[in-house]
N, C-alpha and C positions, 0 to 999 in steps of 0.2 A: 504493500500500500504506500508506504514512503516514496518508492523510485516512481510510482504509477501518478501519484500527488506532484512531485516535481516536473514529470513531462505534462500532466496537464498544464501546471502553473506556467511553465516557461511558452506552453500553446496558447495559454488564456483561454482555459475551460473550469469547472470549478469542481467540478465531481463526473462519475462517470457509474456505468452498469457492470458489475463483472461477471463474467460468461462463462461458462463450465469448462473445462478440458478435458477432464475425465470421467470416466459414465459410472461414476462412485459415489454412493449416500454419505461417504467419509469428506470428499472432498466439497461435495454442497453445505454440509454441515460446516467445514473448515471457512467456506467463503461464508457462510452467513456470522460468524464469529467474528472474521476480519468486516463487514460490516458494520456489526453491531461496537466494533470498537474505533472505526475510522467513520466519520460523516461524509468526506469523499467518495466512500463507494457508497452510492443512491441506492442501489438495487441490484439484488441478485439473481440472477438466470444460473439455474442448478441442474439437477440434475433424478430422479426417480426412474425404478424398471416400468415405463409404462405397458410396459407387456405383460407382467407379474401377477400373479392372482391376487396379490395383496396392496396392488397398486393404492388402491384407498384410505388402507393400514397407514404406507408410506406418507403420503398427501400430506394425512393426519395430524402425524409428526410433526412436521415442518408448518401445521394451519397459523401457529401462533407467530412465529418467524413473519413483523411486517413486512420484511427487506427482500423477503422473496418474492418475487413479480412474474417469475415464469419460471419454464420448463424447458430444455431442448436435450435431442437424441445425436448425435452425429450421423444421420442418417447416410451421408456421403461415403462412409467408411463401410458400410453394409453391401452383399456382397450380391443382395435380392434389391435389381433395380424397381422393385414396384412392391419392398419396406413399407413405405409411406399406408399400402393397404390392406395390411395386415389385422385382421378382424382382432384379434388379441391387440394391440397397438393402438388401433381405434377405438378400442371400447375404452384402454386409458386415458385417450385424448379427450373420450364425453367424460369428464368429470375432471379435467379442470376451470372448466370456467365456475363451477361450485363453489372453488377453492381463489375462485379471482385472480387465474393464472394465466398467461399469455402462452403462447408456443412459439420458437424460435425452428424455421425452419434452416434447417443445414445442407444443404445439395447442391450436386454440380449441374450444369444448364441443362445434361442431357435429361436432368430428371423432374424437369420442370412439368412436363405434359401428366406425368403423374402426380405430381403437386397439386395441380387444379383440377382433376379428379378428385384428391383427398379433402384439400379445401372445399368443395361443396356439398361436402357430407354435413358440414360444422357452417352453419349461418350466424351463428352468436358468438364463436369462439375466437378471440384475438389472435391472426399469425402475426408474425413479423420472417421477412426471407430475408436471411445473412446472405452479405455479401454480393445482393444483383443474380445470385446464382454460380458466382464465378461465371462473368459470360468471356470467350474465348478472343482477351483481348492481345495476348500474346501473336495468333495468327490471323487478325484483325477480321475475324468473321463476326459478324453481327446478323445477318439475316433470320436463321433458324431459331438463336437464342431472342432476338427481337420478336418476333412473332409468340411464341413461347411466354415468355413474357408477360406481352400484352394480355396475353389470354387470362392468367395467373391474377392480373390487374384489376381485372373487371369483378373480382370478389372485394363489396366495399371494405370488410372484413381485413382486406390482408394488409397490413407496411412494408416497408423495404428497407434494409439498413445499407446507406451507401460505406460499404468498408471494405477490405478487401481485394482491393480493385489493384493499388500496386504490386501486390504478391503473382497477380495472373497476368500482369505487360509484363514485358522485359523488363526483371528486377534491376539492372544494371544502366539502361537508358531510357525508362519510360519519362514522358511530360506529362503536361497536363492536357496538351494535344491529342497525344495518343490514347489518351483513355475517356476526352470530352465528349465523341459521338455514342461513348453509353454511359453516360451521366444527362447528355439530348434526349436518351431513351428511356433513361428512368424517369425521370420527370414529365416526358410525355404523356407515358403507361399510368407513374402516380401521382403526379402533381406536387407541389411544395408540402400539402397537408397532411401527406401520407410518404414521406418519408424524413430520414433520420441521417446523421454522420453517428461513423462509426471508425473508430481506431483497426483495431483486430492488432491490439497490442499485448502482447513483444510479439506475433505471432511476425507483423508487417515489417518489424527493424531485419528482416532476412533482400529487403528492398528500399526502405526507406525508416525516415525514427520517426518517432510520432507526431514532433512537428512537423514534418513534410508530408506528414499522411493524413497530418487533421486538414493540412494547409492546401493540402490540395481541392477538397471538398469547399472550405471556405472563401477559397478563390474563386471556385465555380459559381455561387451563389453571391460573390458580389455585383453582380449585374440584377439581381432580385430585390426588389423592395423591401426596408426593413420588416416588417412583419414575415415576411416569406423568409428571410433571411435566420429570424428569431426563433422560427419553427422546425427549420430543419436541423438548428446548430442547436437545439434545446427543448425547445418546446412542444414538438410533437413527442419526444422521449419524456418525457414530464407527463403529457394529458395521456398518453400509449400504457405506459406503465405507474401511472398513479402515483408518481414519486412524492415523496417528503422530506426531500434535500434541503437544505435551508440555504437561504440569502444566494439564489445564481446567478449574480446579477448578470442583465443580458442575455439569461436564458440560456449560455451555452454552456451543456450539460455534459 
């Protein structure tokens, strides 16, 4: 939490969500801990066997935990590209909105089309899709993951967290050129109200450190009127996840 405090400070952000790594009730527990002792991290995205017979048991546990805001699976690492519909898996996902939990989806572009399949099983339940999907900005293809996409968009239901993005260019020479016509396409698909910045910290210092990675988002969206601006750098993550960060000033979260 200390190093994570200092790269926001020196980005000029004031707190932040932190997100699972590992698919352990050890380690959800551990981040709600660092939470509960750091005011910097707003909220936690953990971690439950949603496929578990006792998935509700789990839940239960962690109901009291204000700081937990969601739920995600690394679905991307699964070895069944159509995971996402797995009757057992879905029946954990009906029951967190219960529990006033979000779901973070994880996947790579190809698995988008099963995405919005899954997605409109759940009309009430908050996604958010890391990452854009990783769209394949390395071999500058955008057509298939654009359409993909859009499709996925049309669920009022879902957000998007722009993050991510310079792990999949060229970690060694990407701009902010190279990756603007799908940051054109998120915001096309979701508009300022519905989507978020995201670090994907330390994950992104393997391409850039987290000022260059928040700074690229921020750059994007200076051409946005402040309140658009206020929303994506803060605000939508705040009204998405119910947060009770104190004093952001500026909203960026």
């Amino acid at each position: 939490p200390d190093d994570a405090k200092r790269e926001m400070s020196r980005a000029g952000f004031d707190a932040g969500v932190a997100v699972q790594a590992r698919q352990t009730l050890e380690e959800t527990r551990w981040l709600l801990s660092l939470a509960d002792a750091h005011p910097t991290v707003a909220g936690v995205v953990g971690w439950v066997d949603l496929q578990a017979d006792d998935v509700r048991a789990q839940l239960e546990r962690f109901a009291d935990h204000r700081k937990l805001v969601g739920i995600r699976h690394i679905v991307q690492s699964e070895s069944d590209d159509r995971f996402l519909m797995r009757p057992a898996f879905c029946r954990g996902i009906s029951m967190l909105q219960e529990f006033g939990l979000a779901y973070d989806i994880l996947i790579y572009s190809g698995h988008l089309p099963v995405a919005a399949e899954f997605v409109a099983q759940f009309d009430a339940q908050p996604f958010i899709l890391d990452h854009l999907a990783k769209p394949p900005i390395r071999s500058r293809e955008v057509d298939t993951w654009a359409r993909d996409l859009h499709r996925l968009s049309r669920f009022p239901n879902v957000m998007a967290k722009l993050s991510g993005l310079v792990t999949e260019a060229d970690r060694n020479t990407w701009t902010l050129e190279h990756i603007r016509p799908y940051l054109d396409l998120a915001f096309n698909c979701f508009g300022s109200d519905r989507l978020m910045i995201g670090s994907d910290w330390p994950v992104c210092t393997v391409a850039a450190d987290y000022a260059a990675t928040m700074g690229l988002v921020t750059e994007y969206v200076s051409r946005l009127s402040r309140e658009e601006r206020a929303a994506v750098l803060g605000g939508n993550a705040q009204r998405f996840w119910n947060l009770k960060a104190a004093a952001l000033p500026g909203e960026r979260l």
